[in-house]
N, C-alpha and C positions, 0 to 999 in steps of 0.2 A: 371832438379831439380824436379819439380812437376812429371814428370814419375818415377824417383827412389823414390817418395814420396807414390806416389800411388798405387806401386810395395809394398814399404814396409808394408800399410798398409792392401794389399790385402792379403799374407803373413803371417802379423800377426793375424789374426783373421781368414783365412783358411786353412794355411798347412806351420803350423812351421814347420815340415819338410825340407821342404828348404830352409831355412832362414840357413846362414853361422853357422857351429858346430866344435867348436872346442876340443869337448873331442877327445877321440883317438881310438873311435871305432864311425861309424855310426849309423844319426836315424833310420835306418831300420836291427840293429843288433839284431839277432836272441834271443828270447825269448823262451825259453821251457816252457811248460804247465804241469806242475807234480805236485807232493806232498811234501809235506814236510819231512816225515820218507824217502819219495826215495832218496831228496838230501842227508839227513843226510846220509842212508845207500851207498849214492855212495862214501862221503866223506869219510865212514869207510875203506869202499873197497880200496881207493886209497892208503889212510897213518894210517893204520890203530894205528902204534907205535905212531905217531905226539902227541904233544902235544895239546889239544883241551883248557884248562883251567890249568891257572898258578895262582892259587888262595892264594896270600898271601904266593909266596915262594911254595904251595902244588901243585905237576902239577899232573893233570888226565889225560890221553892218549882218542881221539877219541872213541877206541875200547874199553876202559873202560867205559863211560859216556855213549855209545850205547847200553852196556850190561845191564848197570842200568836202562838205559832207558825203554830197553824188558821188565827188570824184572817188572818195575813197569807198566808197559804196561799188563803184566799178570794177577798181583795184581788188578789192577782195573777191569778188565774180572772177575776175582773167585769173587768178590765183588760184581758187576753183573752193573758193569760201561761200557759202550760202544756207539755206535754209539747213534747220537740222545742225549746224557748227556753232563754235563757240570761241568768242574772238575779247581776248581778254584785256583790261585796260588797267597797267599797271604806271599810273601820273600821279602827280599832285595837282592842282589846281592850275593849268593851261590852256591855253584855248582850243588844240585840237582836242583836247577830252571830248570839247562838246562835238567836232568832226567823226573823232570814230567811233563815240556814243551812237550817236543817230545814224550815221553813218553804216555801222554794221548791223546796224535793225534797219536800214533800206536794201541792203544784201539778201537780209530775210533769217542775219545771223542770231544766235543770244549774247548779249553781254556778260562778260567775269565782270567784275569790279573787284581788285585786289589793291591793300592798302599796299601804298609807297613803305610804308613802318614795315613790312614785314621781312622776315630772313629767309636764306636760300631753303630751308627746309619748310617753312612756313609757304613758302608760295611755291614750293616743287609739288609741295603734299595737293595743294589747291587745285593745281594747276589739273592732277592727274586724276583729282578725283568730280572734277568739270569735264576733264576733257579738252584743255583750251587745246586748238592747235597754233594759234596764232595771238601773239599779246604785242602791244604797243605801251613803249615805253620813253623817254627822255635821254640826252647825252648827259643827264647829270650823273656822276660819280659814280654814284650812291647806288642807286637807282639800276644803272646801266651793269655795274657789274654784277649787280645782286640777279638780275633777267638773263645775263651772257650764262652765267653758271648753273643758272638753273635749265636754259636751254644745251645745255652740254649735258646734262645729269637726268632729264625728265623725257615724257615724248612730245614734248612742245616741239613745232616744227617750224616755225620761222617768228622772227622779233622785229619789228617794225619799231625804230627810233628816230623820233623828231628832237630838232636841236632848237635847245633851248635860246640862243641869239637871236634866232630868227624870228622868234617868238615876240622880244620883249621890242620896248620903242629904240629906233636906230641908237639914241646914244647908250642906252644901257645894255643894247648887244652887244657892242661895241668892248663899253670896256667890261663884258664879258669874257669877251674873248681875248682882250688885252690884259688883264690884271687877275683873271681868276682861270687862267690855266689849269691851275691843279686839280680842281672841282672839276673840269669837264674832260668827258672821255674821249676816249678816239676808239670808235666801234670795229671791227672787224670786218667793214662789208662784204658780203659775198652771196652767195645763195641762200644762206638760209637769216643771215643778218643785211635789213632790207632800210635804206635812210625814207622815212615816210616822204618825203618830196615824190619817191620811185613808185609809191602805191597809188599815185591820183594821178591817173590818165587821162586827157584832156577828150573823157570819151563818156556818154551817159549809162547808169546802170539799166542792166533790163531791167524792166519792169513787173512786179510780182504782185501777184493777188495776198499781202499779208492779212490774215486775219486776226480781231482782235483776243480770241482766244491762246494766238502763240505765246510761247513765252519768249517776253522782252527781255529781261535781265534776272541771271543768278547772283544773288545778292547773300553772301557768306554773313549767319551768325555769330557774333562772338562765344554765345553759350554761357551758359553759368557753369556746367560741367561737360565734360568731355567734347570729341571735336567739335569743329565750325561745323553747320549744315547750310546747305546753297539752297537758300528760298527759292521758290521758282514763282519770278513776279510776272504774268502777264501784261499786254497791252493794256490791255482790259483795266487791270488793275494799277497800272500806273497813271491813266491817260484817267482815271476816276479819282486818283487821289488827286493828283494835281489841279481838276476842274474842285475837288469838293474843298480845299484849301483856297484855291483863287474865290470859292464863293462864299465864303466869309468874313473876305475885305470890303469893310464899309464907307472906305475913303472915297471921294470922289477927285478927280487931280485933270490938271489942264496941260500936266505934262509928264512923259514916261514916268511910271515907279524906277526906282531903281534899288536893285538889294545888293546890299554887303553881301559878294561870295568868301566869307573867309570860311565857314565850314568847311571839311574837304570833300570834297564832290566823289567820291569812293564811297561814303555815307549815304545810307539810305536817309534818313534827316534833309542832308546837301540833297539830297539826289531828286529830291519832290520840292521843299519848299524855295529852294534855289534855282536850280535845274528847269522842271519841269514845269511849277508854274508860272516862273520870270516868262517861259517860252508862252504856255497860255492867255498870260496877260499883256504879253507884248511889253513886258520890264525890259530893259538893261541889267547886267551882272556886275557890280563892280568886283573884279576877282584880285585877290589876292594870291601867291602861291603855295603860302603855308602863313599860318596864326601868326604875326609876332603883335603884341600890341602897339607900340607905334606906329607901324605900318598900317593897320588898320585905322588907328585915328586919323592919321594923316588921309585915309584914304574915305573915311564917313567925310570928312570933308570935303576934300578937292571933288570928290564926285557926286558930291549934293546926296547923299543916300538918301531912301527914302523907308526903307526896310531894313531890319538886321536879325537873323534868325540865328542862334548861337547857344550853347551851352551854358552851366551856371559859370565855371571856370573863364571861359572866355569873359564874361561881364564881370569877374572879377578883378582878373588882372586887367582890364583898361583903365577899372580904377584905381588901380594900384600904380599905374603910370604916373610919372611926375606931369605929365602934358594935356592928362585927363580933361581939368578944371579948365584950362587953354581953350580946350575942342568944342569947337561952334557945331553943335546936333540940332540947330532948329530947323532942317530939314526934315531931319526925323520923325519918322509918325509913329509907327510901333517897331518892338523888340520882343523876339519871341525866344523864350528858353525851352530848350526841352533835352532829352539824353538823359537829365536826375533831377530830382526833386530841389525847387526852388527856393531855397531861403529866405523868411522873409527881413533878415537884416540886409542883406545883399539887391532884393527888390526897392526896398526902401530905400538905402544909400544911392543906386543906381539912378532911380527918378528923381532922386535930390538933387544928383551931379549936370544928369544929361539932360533933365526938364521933360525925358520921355515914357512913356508906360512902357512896364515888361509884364506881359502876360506868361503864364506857364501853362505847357501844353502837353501830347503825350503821344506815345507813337511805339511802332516795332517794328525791325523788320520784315515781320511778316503781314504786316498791314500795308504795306510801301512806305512806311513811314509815318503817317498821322493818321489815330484816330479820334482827338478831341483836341478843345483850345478853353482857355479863356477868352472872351470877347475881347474885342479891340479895341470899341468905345463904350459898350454896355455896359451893364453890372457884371463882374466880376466877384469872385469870391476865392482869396488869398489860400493857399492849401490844399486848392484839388487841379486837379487839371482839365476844368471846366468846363464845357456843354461839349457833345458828340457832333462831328463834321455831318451833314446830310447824307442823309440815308443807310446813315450806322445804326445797327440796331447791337444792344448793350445784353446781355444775362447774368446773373451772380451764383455762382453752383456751389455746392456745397463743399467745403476744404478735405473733406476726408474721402468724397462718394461725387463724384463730378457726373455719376449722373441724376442725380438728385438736386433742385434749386434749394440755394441755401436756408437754413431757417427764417421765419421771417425775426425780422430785426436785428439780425447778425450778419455781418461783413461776409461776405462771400469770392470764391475765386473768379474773378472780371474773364466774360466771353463775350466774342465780336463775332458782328454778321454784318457784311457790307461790298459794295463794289470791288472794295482795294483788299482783299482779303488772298494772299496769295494760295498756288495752287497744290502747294504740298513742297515738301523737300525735297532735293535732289537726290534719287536712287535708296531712297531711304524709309520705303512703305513704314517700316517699324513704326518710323518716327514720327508719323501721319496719322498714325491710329494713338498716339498717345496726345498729340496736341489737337487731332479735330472731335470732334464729337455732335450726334445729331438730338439736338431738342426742339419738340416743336416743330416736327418737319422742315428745319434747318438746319445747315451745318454752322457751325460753332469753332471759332479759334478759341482754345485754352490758352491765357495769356502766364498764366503762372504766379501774375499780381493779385492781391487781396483789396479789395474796394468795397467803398459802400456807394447809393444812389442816392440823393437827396430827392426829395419832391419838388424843391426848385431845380431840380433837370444836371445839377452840378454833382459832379463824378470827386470823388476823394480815395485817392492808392493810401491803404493801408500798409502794406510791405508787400515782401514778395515768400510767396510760400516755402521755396527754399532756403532765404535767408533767416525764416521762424528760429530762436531759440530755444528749446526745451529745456526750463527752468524745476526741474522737480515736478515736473507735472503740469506748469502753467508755459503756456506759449508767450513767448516773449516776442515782440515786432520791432525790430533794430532801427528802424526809421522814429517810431514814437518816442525812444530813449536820443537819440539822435538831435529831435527837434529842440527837448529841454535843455538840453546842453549847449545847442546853438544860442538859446536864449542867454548866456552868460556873453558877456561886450566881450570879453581876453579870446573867446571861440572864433577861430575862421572857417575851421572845416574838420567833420568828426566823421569817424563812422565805427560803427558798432560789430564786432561779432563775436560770436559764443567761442568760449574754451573752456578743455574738459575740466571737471568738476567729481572728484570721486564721490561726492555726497547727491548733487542735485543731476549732476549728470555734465550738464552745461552750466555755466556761468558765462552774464553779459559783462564785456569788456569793452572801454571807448577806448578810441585814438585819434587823437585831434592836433590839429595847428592852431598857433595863437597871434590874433594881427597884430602886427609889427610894430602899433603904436598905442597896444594897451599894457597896463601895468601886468604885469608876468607874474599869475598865483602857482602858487605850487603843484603838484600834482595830486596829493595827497587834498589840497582843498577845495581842487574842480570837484573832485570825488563825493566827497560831503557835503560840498554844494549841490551837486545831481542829485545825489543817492536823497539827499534832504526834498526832494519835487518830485521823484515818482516812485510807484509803486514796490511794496516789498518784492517781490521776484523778480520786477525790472533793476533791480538794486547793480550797479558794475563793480565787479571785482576792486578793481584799480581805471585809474583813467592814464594814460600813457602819453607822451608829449614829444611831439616829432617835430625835424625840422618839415616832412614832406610827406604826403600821403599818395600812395600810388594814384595814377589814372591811366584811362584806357586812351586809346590812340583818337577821341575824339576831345579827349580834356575830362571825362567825365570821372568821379569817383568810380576807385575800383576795388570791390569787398570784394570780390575774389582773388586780385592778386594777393591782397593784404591777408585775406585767409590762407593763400599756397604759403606767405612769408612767415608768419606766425606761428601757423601748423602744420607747415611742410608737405 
């Protein structure tokens, strides 16, 4: 017992590698080193007719969307955009995303990705601290005037706007333009506001030696405190996530995948398991242009999905749809949650309704997005976020001393080594030296989450080191108080954070929603029903009863707004 104890932990903290894997390709499955226009151009080469985007019923073929791509690949060359610039995409979920995606990494430019959610000072602040000179954006409203103002106010130098009519199938452009006038702008064309039709010259980009080392895309953190920082994702590291995600689909199919794009493709999540491996594996996207649930079911439908990667939020409100029970999913083969930790009454209900598995998975932005899953058809294990992608090597450092591995048999702060591992932050050395670190003649991402490693190879997030409570001296983990509370049927959704406390310091406090068709307890007896199931210093204050609990602009719970609301 103690040698298979000692095994596991030697293991878990230096070569998850061979720790038992149950995906269906090995940890040492080959990874290519290339570019991103390479994979795109081999995708073309292969199917070139395929469907790449099923947009709303409108389908665009690979070979189409690659052409648009060049084009606009050229357009930004005559413009005098290229290597060294940074050409920013402020959309929601449209087909040219994936044009001036790829497109300005055929120029040899970096991609922004800026969410649509954000305000003129939220995306002035961005813009200036990337560097964009050039952003492309949409005739919606919204959207348009939030880019015209910040192009007046920042040193963004030209705004490139595609209209959304042209986009969608003839009749819904249509009565776009007929019936929802007020939603659509009328741009100021001129010199420096450019209608994207003008940026795609019926002429090919020169041709550049990219290397897989550039950086493809700055990819903005939300942070837990203070500003966003611009990952800096190379080729390298996105064209490695995307291969090491596509190599852990065990499906075998006689005809395209196709993935529900409702994620927003601004998302580093969207931006690999959507994006980049639909492109590797030769998928189709079914996209959506933002979340509603309806539209989604209707669209698992009509477009036979075959994929659905998405948030807990997302999978709950579908089921919260009166049309849920309706919705034919037996095309469906897996659903993949990730952004927060998965519930497992929410798992459970979900594969009751849809007849389909949800795995939960795990990622960061500075990883491109994933670095572990649950399996798809294999054994799984409810509560962690399951075996590490190929060629991810795992460490657990100590919480207090990161450069020391954690004790053995204590949870430790989770570090990553692997292809997808980005390349530092944007102009922000500081902040490079506090999240890399070298063990072991590696470098090492500090993720900031608390985990353990099992000896069956299955990874479990413990909390995250800044959301720790300090209880009088005992560390409290907001997610473990969290889980028991979920356990009560009246619970939809809680989360936990510390408020001061003149005696202990901190005191844990819930706040929770309650679904909609369970008998309504008090607040006072969620409390002493908790406080009755865990620990005296996990004990909460009070438990609180909301109609709604903040989320962050991908659906996910958000303890940090809830902590600026609560504690200002």
């Amino acid at each position: 017992m103690l040698a298979g104890r000692a095994l596991c932990l030697h293991h878990a903290y230096m070569d998850v590698s061979k720790l038992p894997n149950h995906h269906p390709r090995g940890w040492d499955a080959p990874i290519e080193t290339t570019t991103m226009p390479a994979l795109f151009g081999r995708a073309v080469d292969s199917h070139p007719d395929r469907t790449l985007v099923d947009f709303m019923g409108r389908k665009l073929s690979y070979q189409a969307l690659h052409a648009e791509a060049r084009r606009f690949a050229a357009g930004l060359q005559e413009a005098g955009i290229g290597r060294g610039d940074r050409v920013g995409l402020f959309l929601p979920n449209v087909p040219i995303y994936l044009s001036a995606y790829y497109g300005a990494m055929m120029a040899g430019a970096t991609v922004v990705n800026f969410s649509p959610l954000y305000s003129v000072d939220e995306l002035s602040h961005q813009v200036e601290d990337s560097g964009t000179r050039l952003l492309v954006t949409v005739d919606a409203k919204a959207l348009y005037d939030t880019a015209a103002e910040v192009l007046q106010k920042s040193s963004l130098q030209t705004l490139v706007v595609g209209e959304l009519s042209g986009m969608l199938p003839l009749i819904q452009g249509l009565g776009l333009k007929l019936f929802k006038r007020s939603a659509v702008a009328k741009p100021a064309y001129g010199d420096a506001i450019v209608n994207w039709r003008d940026m795609l010259p019926r002429t090919e980009p020169r041709r550049l030696d990219i290397t897989p080392d550039e950086i493809a895309l700055l990819q903005y953190t939300g942070g837990t405190t203070g500003r966003p920082k611009g990952a800096m994702l190379s080729h390298a590291n996105l064209a490695a996530n995307a291969q090491q995600v596509d190599a852990i689909d065990p499906f075998e199919r006689t005809e395209p995948d196709v993935i529900m794009g409702a994620l927003p493709l601004f998302h580093v999540f969207a931006n690999t398991c959507v994006l980049n491996r639909s492109v590797v594996r030769g998928a189709t996207i079914a996209m959506v242009p933002r979340f509603e649930a309806g539209d989604v079911l209707k669209t698992l439908q009509r477009a036979r999905c075959t994929g659905f990667p998405g948030v807990p939020t997302m999978f709950q409100a579908l089921l919260d749809h009166p049309k849920a029970s309706a919705t034919d999913f037996s095309n469906l083969r897996i659903c993949i949650s990730g952004g927060a930790p998965l519930a497992d009454p929410l798992r459970n209900k979900w594969e009751k309704v849809s007849g389909v598995r949800l795995v939960e998975g795990y990622g960061l932005t500075e990883s491109s997005g994933v670095v572990s899953t649950n399996p798809y058809v294999a054994e799984r294990k409810n509560g962690t976020i399951g075996q590490v992608l190929p060629q991810t090597r795992l460490l657990l450092l100590d919480k207090e001393d990161a450069t020391k591995l954690a004790p053995e048999g204590e949870p430790g702060e989770l570090a990553i080594n692997g292809p997808q591992i980005m390349q530092g932050y944007w102009n922000l050395p500081e902040a490079d030296s506090e999240v890399f670190i070298e063990h072991q003649s590696r470098k090492w991402l500090r993720t900031g989450d608390v985990a353990t490693i099992g000896a069956d190879g299955f990874v479990e997030i413990v909390d995250r080191i800044k959301d720790m409570i300090a209880v009088g001296g005992f560390k409290v983990f907001p997610s473990q108080v969290e889980d028991v509370l979920r356990e009560n049927p009246a619970i939809r959704d809680v989360l936990v954070i510390g408020v001061p406390d003149e005696y202990k310091g901190e005191m844990p406090r819930a706040y929770a929603t309650l679904n909609p068709d369970a008998k309504a307890p008090t607040a006072e007896a969620l409390r002493d029903w908790l406080n009755g199931r865990v620990g005296k210093h996990e004990r909460v204050d009070k438990v609180v009863i909301r109609e709604e609990l903040p989320v962050t602009m991908v659906g996910k719970l958000d303890r940090k707004a809830l902590r600026a609301e609560v504690l200002g």
